[in-house]
DOKE-962296 format. One record per residue (C-alpha): residue number from 1; residue in three letters; z, x, y. Coordinates in nm, 2 decimals, decimal comma. Each point is the difference from the previous one (the first is absolute). Example, Ala and Ser with C-alpha at 12.3 -4.5 7.8 and 13.67 -1.06 7.14 Angstrom:
REM residues 2
@n:1 res:Ala up:0,78 east:1,23 north:-0,45
@n:2 res:Ser up:-0,07 east:0,14 north:0,34
END
This chain:
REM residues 307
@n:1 res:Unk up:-0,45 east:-1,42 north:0,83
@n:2 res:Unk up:-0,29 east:0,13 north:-0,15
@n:3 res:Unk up:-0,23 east:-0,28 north:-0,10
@n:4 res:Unk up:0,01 east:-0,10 north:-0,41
@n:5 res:Unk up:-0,40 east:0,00 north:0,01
@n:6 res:Unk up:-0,02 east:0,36 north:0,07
@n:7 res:Unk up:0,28 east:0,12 north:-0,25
@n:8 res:Unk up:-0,23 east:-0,17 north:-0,25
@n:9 res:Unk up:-0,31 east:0,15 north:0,14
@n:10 res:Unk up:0,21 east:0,32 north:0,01
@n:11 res:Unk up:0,11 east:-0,03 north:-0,42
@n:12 res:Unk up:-0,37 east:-0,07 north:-0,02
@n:13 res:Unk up:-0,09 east:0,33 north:0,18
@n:14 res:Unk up:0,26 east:0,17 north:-0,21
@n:15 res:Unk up:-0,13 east:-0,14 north:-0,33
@n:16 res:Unk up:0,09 east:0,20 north:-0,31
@n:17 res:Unk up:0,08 east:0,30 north:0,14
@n:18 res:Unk up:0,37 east:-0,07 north:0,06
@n:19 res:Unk up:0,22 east:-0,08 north:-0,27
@n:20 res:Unk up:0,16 east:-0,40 north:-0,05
@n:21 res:Unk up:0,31 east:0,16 north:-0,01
@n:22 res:Unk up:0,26 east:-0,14 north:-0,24
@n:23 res:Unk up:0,29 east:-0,24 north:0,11
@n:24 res:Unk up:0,28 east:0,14 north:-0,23
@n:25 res:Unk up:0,36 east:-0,20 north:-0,03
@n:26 res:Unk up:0,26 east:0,21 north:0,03
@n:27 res:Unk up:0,34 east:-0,27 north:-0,03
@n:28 res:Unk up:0,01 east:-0,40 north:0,04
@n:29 res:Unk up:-0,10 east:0,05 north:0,39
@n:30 res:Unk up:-0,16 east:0,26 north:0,07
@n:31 res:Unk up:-0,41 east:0,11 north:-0,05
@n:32 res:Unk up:-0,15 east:0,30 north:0,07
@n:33 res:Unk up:-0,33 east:0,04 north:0,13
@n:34 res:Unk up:-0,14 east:0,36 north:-0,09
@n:35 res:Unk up:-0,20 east:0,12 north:0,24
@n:36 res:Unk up:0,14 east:0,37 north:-0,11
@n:37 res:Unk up:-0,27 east:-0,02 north:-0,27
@n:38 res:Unk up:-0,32 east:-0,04 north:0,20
@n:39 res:Unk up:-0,23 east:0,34 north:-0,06
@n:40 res:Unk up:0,13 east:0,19 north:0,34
@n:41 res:Unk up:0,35 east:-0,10 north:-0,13
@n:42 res:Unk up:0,08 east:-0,28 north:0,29
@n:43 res:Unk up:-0,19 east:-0,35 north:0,18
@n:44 res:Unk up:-0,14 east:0,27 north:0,25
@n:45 res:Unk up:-0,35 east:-0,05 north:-0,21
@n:46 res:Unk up:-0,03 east:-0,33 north:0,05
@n:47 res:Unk up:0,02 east:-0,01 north:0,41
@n:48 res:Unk up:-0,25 east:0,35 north:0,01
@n:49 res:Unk up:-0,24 east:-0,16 north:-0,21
@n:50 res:Unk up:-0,03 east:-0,35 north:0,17
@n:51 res:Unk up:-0,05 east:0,20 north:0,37
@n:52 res:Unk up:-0,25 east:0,23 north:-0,14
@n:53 res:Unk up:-0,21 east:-0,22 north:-0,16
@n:54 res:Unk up:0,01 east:-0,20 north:0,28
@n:55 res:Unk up:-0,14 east:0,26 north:0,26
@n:56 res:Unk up:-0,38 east:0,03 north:0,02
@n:57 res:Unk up:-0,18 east:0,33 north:-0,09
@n:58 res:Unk up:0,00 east:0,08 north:0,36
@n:59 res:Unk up:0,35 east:-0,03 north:0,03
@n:60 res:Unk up:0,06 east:0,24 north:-0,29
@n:61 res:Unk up:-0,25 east:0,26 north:0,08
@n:62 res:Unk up:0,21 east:0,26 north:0,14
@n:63 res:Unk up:0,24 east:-0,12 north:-0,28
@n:64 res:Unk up:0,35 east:-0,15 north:0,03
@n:65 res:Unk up:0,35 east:0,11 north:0,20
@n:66 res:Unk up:0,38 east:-0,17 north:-0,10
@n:67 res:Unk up:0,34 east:0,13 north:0,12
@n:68 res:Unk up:0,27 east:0,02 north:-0,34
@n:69 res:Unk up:0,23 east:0,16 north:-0,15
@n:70 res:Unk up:-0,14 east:-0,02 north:-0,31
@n:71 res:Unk up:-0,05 east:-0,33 north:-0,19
@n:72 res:Unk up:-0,28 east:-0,12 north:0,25
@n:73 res:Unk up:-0,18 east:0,34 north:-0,03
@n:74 res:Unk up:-0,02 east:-0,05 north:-0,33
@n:75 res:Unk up:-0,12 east:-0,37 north:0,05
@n:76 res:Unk up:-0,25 east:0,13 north:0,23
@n:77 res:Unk up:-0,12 east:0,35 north:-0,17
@n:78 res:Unk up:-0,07 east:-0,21 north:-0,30
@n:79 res:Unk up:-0,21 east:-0,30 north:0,17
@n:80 res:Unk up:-0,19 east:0,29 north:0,24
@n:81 res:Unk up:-0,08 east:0,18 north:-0,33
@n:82 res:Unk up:-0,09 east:-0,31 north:-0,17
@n:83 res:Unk up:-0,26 east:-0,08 north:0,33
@n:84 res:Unk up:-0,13 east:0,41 north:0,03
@n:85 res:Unk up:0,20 east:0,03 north:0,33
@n:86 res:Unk up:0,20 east:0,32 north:0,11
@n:87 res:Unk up:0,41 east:-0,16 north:0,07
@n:88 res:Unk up:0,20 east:0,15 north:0,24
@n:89 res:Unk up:0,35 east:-0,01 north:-0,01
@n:90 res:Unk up:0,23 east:0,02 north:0,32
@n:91 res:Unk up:0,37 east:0,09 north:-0,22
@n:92 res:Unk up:0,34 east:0,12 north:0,09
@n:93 res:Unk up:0,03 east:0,35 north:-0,05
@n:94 res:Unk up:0,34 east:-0,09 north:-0,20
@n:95 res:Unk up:-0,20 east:-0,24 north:-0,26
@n:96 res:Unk up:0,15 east:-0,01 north:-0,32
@n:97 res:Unk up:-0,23 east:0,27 north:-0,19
@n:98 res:Unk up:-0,05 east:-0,24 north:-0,30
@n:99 res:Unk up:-0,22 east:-0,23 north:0,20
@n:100 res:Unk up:-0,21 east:0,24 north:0,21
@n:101 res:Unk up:-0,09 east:0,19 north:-0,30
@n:102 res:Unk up:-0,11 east:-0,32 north:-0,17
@n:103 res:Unk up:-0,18 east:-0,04 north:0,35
@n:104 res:Unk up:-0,20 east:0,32 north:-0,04
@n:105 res:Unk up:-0,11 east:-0,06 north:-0,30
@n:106 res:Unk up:-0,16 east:-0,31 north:0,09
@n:107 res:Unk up:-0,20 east:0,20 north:0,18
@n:108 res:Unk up:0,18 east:-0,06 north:0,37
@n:109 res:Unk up:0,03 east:0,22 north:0,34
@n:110 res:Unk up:0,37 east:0,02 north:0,06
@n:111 res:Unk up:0,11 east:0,05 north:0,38
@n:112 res:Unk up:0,35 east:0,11 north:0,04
@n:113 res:Unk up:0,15 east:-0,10 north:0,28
@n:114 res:Unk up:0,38 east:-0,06 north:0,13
@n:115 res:Unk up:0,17 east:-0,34 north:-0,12
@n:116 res:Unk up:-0,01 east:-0,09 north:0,39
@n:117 res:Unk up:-0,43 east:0,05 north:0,00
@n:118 res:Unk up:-0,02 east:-0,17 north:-0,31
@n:119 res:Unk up:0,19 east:-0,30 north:0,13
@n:120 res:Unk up:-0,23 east:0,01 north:0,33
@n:121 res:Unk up:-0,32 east:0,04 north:-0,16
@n:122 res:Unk up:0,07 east:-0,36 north:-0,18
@n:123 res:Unk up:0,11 east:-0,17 north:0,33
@n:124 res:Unk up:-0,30 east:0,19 north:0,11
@n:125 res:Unk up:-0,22 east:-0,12 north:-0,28
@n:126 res:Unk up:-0,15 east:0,41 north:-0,08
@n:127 res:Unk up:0,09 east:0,29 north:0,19
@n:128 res:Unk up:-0,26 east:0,20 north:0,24
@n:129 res:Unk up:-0,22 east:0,23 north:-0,21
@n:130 res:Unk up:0,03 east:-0,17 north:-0,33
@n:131 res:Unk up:-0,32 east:-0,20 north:-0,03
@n:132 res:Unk up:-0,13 east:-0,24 north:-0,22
@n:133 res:Unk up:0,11 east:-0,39 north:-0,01
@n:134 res:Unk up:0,36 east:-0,08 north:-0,01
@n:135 res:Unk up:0,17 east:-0,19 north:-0,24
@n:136 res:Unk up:0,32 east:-0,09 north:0,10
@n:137 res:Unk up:0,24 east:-0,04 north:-0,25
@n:138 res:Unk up:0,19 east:-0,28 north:0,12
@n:139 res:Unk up:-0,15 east:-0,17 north:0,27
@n:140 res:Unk up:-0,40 east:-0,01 north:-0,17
@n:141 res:Unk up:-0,02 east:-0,44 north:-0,05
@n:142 res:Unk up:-0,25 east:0,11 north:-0,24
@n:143 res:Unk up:0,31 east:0,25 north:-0,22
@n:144 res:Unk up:0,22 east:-0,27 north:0,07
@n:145 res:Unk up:-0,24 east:-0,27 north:-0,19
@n:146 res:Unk up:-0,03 east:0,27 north:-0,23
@n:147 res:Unk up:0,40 east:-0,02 north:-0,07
@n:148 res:Unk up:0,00 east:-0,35 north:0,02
@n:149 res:Unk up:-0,19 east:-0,01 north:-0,37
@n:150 res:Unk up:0,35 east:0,05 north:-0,12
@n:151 res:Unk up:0,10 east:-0,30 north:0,13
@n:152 res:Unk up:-0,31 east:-0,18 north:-0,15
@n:153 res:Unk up:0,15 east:0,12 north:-0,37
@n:154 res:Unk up:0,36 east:-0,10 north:0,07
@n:155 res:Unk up:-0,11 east:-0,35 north:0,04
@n:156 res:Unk up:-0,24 east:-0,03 north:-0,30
@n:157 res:Unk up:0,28 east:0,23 north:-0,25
@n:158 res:Unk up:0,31 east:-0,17 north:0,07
@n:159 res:Unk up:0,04 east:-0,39 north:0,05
@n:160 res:Unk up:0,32 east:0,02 north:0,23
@n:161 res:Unk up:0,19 east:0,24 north:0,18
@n:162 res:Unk up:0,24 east:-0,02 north:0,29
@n:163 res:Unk up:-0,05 east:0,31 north:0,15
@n:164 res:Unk up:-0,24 east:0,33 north:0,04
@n:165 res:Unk up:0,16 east:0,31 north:0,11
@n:166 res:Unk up:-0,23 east:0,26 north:0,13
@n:167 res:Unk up:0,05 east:0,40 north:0,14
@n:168 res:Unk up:-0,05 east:0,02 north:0,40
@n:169 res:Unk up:-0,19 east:0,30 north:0,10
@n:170 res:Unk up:-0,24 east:-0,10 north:0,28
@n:171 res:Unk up:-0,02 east:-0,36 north:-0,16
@n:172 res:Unk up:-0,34 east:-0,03 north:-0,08
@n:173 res:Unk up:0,10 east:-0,03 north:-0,41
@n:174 res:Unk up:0,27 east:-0,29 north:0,14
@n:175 res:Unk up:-0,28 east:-0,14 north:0,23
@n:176 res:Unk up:-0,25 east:-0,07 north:-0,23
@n:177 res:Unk up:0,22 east:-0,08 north:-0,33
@n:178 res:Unk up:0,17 east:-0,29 north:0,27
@n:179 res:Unk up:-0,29 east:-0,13 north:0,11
@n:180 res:Unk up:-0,13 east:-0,11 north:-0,32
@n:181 res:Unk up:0,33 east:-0,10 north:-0,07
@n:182 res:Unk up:0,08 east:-0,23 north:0,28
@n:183 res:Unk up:-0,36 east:-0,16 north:-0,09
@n:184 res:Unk up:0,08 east:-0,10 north:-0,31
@n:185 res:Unk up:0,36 east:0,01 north:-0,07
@n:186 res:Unk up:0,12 east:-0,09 north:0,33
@n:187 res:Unk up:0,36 east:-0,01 north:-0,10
@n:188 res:Unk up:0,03 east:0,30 north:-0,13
@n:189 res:Unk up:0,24 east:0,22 north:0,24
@n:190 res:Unk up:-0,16 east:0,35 north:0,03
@n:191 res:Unk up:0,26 east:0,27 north:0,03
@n:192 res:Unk up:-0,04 east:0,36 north:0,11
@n:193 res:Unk up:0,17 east:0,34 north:-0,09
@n:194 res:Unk up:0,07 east:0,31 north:0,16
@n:195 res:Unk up:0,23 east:0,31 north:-0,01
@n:196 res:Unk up:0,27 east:-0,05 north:0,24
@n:197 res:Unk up:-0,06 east:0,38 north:0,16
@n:198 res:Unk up:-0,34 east:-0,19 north:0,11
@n:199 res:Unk up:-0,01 east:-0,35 north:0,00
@n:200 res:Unk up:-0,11 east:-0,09 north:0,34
@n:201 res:Unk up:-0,20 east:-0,34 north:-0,10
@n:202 res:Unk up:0,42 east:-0,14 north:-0,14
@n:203 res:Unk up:0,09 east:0,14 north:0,35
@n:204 res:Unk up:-0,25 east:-0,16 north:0,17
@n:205 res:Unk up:0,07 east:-0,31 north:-0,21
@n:206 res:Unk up:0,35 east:-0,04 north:0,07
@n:207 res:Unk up:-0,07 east:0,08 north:0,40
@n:208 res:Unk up:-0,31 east:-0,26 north:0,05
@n:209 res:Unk up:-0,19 east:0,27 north:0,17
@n:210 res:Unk up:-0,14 east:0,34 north:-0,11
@n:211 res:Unk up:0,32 east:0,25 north:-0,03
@n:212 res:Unk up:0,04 east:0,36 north:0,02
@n:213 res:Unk up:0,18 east:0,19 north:-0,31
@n:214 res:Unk up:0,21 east:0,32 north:-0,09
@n:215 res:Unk up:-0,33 east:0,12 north:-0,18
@n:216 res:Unk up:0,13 east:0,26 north:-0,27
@n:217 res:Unk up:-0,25 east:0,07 north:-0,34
@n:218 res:Unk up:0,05 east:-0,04 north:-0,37
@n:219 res:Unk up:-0,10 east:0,06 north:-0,33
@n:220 res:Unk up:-0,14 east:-0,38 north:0,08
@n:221 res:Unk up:-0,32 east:0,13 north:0,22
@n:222 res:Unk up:-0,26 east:-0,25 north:-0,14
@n:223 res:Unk up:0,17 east:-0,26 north:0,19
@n:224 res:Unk up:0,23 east:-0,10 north:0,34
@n:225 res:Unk up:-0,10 east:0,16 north:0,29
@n:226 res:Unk up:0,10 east:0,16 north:0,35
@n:227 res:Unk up:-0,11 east:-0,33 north:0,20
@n:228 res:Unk up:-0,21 east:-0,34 north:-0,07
@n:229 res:Unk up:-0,41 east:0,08 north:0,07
@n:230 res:Unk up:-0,06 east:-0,22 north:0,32
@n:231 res:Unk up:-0,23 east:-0,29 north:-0,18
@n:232 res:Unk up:0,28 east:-0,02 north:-0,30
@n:233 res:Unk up:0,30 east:-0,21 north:0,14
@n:234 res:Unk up:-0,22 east:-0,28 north:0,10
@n:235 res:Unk up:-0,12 east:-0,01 north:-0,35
@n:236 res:Unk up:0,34 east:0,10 north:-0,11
@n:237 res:Unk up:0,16 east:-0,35 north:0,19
@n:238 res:Unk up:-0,26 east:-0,19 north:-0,15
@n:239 res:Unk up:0,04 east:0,06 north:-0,40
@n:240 res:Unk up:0,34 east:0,19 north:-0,04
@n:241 res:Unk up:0,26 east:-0,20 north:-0,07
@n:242 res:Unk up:0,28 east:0,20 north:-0,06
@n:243 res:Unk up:0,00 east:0,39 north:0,03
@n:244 res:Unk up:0,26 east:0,25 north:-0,21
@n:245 res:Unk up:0,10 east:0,37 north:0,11
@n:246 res:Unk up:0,14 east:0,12 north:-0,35
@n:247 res:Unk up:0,23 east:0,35 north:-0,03
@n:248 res:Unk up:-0,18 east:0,26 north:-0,16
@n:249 res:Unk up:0,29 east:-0,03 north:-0,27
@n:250 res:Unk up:-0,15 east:-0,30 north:-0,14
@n:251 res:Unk up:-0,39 east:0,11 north:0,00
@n:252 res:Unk up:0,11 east:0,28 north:-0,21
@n:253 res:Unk up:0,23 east:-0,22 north:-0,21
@n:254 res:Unk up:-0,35 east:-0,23 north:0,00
@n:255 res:Unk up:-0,21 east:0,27 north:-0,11
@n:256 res:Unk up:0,20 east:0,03 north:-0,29
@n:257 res:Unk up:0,03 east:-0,32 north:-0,10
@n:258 res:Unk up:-0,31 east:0,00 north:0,00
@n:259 res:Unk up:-0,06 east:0,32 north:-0,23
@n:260 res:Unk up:0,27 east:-0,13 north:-0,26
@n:261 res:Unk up:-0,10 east:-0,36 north:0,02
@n:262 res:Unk up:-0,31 east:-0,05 north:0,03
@n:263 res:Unk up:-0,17 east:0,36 north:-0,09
@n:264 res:Unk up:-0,15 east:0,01 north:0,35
@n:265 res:Unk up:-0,02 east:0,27 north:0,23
@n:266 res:Unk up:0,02 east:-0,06 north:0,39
@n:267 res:Unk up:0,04 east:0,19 north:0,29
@n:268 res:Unk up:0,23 east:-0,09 north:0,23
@n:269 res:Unk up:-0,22 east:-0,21 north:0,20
@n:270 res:Unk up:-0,08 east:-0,20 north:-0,34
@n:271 res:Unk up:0,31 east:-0,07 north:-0,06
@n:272 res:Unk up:0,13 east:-0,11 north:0,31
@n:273 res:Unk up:-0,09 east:-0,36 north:-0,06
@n:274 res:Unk up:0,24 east:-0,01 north:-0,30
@n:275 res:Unk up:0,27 east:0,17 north:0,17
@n:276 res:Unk up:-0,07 east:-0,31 north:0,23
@n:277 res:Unk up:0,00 east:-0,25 north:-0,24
@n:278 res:Unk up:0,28 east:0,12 north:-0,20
@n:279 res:Unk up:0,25 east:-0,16 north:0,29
@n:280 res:Unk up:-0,16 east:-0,32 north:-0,05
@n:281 res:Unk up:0,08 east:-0,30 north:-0,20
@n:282 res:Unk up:-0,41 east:-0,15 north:-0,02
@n:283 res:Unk up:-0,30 east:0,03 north:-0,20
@n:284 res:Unk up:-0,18 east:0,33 north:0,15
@n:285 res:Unk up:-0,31 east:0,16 north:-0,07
@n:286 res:Unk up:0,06 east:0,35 north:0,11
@n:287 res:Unk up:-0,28 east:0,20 north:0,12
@n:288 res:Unk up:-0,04 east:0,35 north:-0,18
@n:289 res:Unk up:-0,21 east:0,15 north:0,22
@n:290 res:Unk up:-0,04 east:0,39 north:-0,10
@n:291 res:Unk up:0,11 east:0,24 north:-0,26
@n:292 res:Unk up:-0,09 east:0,31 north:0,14
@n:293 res:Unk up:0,31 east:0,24 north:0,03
@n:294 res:Unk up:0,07 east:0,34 north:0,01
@n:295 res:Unk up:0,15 east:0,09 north:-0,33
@n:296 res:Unk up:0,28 east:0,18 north:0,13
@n:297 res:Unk up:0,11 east:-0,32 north:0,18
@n:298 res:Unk up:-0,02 east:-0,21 north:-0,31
@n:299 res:Unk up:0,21 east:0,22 north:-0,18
@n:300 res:Unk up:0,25 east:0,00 north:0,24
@n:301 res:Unk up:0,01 east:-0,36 north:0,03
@n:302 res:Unk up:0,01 east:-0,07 north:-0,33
@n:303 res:Unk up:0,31 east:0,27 north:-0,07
@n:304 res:Unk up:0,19 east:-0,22 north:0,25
@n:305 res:Unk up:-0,07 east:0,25 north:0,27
@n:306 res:Unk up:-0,12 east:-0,06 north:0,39
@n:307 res:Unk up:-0,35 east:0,17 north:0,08
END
């Protein structure tokens, strides 16, 4: 748990430079927290910006490093241009072209590598020959305070709720969003979601120990994963509560809800925590955490279509 003290000295870092995104009601039960409007498009900015103002000039000299495939570049590219620091980005070759474009034009070094590198240069925390100091995108305490502002709004915009239901990636948006949860709403149950062709945190769940999956990608690539990072189930154990694998059917049926009802758009990783809560009977706040997606996807989606 990350300690509530530094998620508010990480909103104080943060200041005005992320948005207080707006808590929208979307039917009798279900809030949605939209993170999708933040200035990089997802919560990515608000983790970046807490670890880089954080380091000391020293630590930023030969500027800053972060492994993503594409919403944490952004995070990062914006908060290194922000400080006058060069950003590095270690990315899957196989990125969706919408988000490393919006990466470059921040100003960010791209590295293509294989999905397989990628994935090792975050257990890894950088990859040799890529200098500069590393922010990791999940497992930073400083991006996870960073995240946990969310949780710091939830409580002070909405009086009661039963449950929040948040996108797994890495769980360092789930981490810090929980711990400032389980400080001050202790009975809230915090819920995760992933797509079921990578959901190894509900596997892992439902075994009591770290489990292996049938790894197999998706138009969903801002969140699940190939494996839990080897710090996260501990955390996980500690603050999930109940964790969902939901069928790519129903993030795309999410995503447009989510178009038609509430004028939002998500990508799939935003609006996994919907396609979550639409199977439960509680009071959720759902998580929105990005909106950047290719165009051709949308369309698809929204023509009823699988990406």
């Amino acid at each position: 748990m990350i300690p509530l003290d530094e998620i508010r000295r990480a909103r104080e870092r943060i200041g005005d430079d992320v948005f207080r995104t707006p808590l929208v009601r979307l039917d009798e039960r279900t809030w949605l927290k939209l993170e999708n409007l933040q200035p990089i498009g997802s919560f990515k900015l608000r983790g970046a910006l807490s670890a880089i103002r954080a380091a000391s000039r020293g630590e930023l000299e030969g500027g800053v490093v972060t492994a993503s495939a594409g919403n944490m570049a952004q995070g990062v590219a914006w908060a290194a241009r922000e400080a006058g620091v060069p950003a590095r980005v270690i990315a899957p070759a196989d990125a969706p072209r919408a988000k490393l474009d919006a990466v470059e034009r921040l100003g960010a070094e791209i590295v293509p590598v294989t999905h397989e590198e990628w994935w090792q240069a975050m257990v890894d925390r950088g990859r040799p020959g890529v200098e500069g100091l590393f922010v990791h995108p999940v497992e930073d305490e400083m991006v996870m305070a960073g995240n946990g502002s969310i949780g710091l709004e939830l409580v002070e915009d909405l009086d009661s709720f039963d449950a929040v239901v948040v996108p797994w990636g890495g769980g360092g948006l789930t981490t810090g969003i929980a711990s400032a949860i389980k400080a001050l709403r202790p009975g809230v149950r915090v819920v995760t979601a992933e797509p079921e062709t990578a959901a190894p945190l509900a596997a892992s769940i439902a075994a009591g120990q770290p489990a292996g999956i049938d790894y197999r990608p998706s138009f969903v690539d801002g969140a699940g994963g190939r494996a839990l990072l080897p710090t996260m189930w501990e955390r996980a154990r500690e603050l999930v509560d109940e964790a969902i694998a939901v069928p790519l059917s129903e993030v795309e049926e999410a995503m447009r809800v989510l178009a038609s009802g509430a004028h939002v758009v998500a990508e799939g990783a935003g609006a996994l925590a919907l396609a979550a809560a639409r199977r439960r009977e509680d009071r959720c706040v759902c998580i929105v955490s990005g909106g950047n997606v290719d165009a051709a996807v949308l369309a698809k989606v929204l023509l009823g279509e699988s990406p």
